[in-house]
C-alpha positions in Angstrom: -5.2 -14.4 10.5 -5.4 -12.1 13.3 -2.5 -9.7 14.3 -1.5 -9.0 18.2 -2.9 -5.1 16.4 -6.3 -6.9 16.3 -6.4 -8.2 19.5 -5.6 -4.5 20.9 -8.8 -2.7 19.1 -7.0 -0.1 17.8 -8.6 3.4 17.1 -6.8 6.0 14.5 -5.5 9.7 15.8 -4.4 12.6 13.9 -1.4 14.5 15.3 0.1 17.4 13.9 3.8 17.3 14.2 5.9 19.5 12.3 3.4 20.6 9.8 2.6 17.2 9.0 -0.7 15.4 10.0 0.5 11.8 11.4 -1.4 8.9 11.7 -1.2 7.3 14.8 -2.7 3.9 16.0 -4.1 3.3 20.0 -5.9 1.3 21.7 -9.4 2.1 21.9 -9.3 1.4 25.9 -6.0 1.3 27.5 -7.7 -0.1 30.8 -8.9 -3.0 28.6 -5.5 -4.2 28.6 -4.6 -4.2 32.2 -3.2 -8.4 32.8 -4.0 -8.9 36.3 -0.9 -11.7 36.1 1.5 -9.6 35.0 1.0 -7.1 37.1 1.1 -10.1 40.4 4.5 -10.5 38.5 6.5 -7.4 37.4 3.5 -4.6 38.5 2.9 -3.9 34.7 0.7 -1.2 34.0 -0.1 -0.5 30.0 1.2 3.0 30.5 2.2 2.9 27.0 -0.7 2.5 25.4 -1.8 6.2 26.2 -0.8 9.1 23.8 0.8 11.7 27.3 1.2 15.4 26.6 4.9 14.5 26.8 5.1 12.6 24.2 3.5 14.9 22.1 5.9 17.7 23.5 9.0 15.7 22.8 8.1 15.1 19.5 7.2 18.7 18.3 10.4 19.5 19.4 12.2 17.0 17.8 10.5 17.6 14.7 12.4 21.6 14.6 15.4 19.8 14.0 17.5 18.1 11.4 19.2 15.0 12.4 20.1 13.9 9.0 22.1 10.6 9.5 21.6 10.5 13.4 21.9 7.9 15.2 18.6 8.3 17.9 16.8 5.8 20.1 13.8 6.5 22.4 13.6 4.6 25.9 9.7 3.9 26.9 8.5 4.5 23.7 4.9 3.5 23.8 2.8 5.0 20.8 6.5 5.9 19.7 5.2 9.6 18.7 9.2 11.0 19.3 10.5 8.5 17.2 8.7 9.4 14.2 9.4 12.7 14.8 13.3 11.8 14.6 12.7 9.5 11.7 10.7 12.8 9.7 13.7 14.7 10.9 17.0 12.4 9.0 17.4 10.5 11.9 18.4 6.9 11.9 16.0 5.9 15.0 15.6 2.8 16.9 12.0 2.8 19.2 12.3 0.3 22.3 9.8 -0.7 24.9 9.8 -3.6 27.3 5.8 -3.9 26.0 6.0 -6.5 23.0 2.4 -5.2 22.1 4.0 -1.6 22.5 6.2 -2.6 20.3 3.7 -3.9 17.5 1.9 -0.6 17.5 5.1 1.7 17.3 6.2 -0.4 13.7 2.7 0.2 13.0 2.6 3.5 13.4 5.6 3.9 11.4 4.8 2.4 8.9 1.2 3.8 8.1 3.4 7.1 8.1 5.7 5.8 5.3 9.1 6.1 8.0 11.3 3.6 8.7 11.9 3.5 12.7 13.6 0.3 13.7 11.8 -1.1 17.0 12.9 -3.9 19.5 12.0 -5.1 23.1 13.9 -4.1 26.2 14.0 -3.6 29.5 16.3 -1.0 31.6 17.2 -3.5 33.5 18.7 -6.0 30.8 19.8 -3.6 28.4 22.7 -5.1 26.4 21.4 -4.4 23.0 21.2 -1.1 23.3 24.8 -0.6 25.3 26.6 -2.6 22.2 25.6 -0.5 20.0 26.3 3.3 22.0 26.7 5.6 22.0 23.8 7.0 20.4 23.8 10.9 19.3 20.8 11.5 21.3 18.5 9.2 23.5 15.0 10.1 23.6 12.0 10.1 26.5 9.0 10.8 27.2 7.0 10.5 30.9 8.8 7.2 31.8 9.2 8.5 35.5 6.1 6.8 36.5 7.8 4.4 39.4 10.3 4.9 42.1 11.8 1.7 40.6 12.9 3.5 37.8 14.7 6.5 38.6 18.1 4.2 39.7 17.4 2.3 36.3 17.8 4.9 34.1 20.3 6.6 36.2 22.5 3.8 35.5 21.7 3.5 32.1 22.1 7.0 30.4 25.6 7.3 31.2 25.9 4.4 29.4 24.4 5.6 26.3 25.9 8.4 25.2 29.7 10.2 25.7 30.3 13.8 26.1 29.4 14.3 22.1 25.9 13.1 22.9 22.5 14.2 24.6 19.3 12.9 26.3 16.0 14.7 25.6 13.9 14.2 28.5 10.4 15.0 28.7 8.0 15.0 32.1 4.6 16.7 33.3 6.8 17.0 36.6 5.4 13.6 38.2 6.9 13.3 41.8 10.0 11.0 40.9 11.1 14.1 38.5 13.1 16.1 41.3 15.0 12.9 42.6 16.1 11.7 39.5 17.3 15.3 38.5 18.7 15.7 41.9 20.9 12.5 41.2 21.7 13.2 37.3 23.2 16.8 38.3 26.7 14.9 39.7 27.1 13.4 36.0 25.0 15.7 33.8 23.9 19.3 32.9 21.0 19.6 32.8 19.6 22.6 30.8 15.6 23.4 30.6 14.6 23.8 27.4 10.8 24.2 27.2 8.1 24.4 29.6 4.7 24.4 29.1 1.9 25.8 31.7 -1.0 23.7 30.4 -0.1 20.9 30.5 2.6 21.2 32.6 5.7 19.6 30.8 9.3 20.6 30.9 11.3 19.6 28.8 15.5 18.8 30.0 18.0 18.5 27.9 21.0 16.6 29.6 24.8 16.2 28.6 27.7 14.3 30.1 29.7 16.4 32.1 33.3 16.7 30.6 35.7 14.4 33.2 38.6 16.2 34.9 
C-alpha cells in the first residue's frame, strides 16, 4: 500500500548537526507539489517542503545545548530539522505544521534518525492544542515570516506560549516582514541577537517575556 511519503517522491539528505550525520527525507521537487486549489483557497505554498539555511541554523544551535527533560515545540516545522536537534539534545519536542504531508515527512524524519519527536497538525490561527498544553520551555522557528498574514498571527500567539521562565528561538534570512514583526514583539519581549551569519544571511533572535510591572 502506498504511503502519502510515496506520493511526495522523496530524495535522502545528509546534514551534519552536532557532530552527527542526520538523515533527512524531501521532496525531490518542491514545485511538484504546488495544489493550484488550495492555493484559490488559503494561498498555500509548499514552503515547507524545502530544507532553508534557517532551519539548518536553528538547528546547529540547538544542538550546543542540553535540554534534558525540556519541554520544546517548533511552529512551521517543515522538514522539522530543529526538532531533531532538540530531540538529540534531551528535549521532550513536539513538531507542528499546518501541512499534513509536512507532517508525514517530519515523523519520518525522526524516526529514520532513531528520535522520538511527537508531531501534530496546526494552524496559528486555531491553535488550542498547543495553548492547553503551555507553556513550553522554549518554542522553536525557522523562516516562517514568509506572509504579511503572519506576523499578527504569531504575534498573538507567542505570548501565549511561554511565561517569563520561557523563550522563543527565532530564526530568519531577514525576509521583509522581519523588522515589523520585531518592531511589534519589542513592547512584550526582549529580544537579544544571538547569531548572525553573512552568507547566508540569517540572524538568529532569541526572545523573552518581559517581566510585568
Amino acid at each position: 500500500m502506498r504511503t502519502p511519503a510515496d506520493r511526495l517522491d522523496l530524495v535522502e539528505e545528509i546534514v551534519e548537526i552536532g557532530g552527527r550525520r542526520l538523515r533527512l527525507l524531501q521532496p525531490r521537487d518542491s514545485e511538484a507539489l504546488l495544489d493550484e486549489q488550495a492555493f484559490e483557497q488559503e494561498e498555500f505554498l509548499p514552503y515547507w517542503a524545502e530544507l532553508w539555511p534557517s532551519g539548518v541554523a536553528l538547528a546547529r544551535h540547538v544542538a550546543g545545548h542540553v535540554w534534558s527533560g525540556a519541554s520544546v515545540l517548533e511552529l512551521g516545522c517543515g522538514l522539522a530539522l530543529p526538532s531533531i536537534a532538540a530531540a538529540l539534545a534531551g528535549a521532550r519536542v513536539l513538531a507542528t505544521d499546518w501541512s499534513p504531508e509536512a507532517i508525514v515527512v517530519a515523523a519520518e524524519n525522526a524516526r529514520r534518525n532513531d528520535l522520538e519527536v511527537e508531531t501534530a497538525r496546526c494552524s496559528w490561527a486555531d491553535p488550542g492544542q498547543l495553548v492547553t498544553r503551555a507553556p513550553w520551555d522554549v518554542v522553536l522557528a525557522a523562516d516562517v515570516l514568509y506572509e504579511g498574514r503572519d506576523v499578527p498571527l504569531l504575534l498573538d500567539l507567542l505570548p501565549r506560549l511561554v511565561d517569563e521562565r520561557g523563550e522563543v528561538l527565532l530564526a530568519d534570512p531577514r525576509r521583509p516582514r522581519l523588522d515589523s514583526f520585531l518592531e511589534a514583539a519589542a513592547e512584550r519581549w526582549r529580544v537579544e541577537t544571538v547569531l548572525e551569519q553573512e552568507s547566508p544571511r540569517v540572524v538568529l533572535l532569541r526572545l523573552r517575556a518581559r517581566e510585568r510591572a
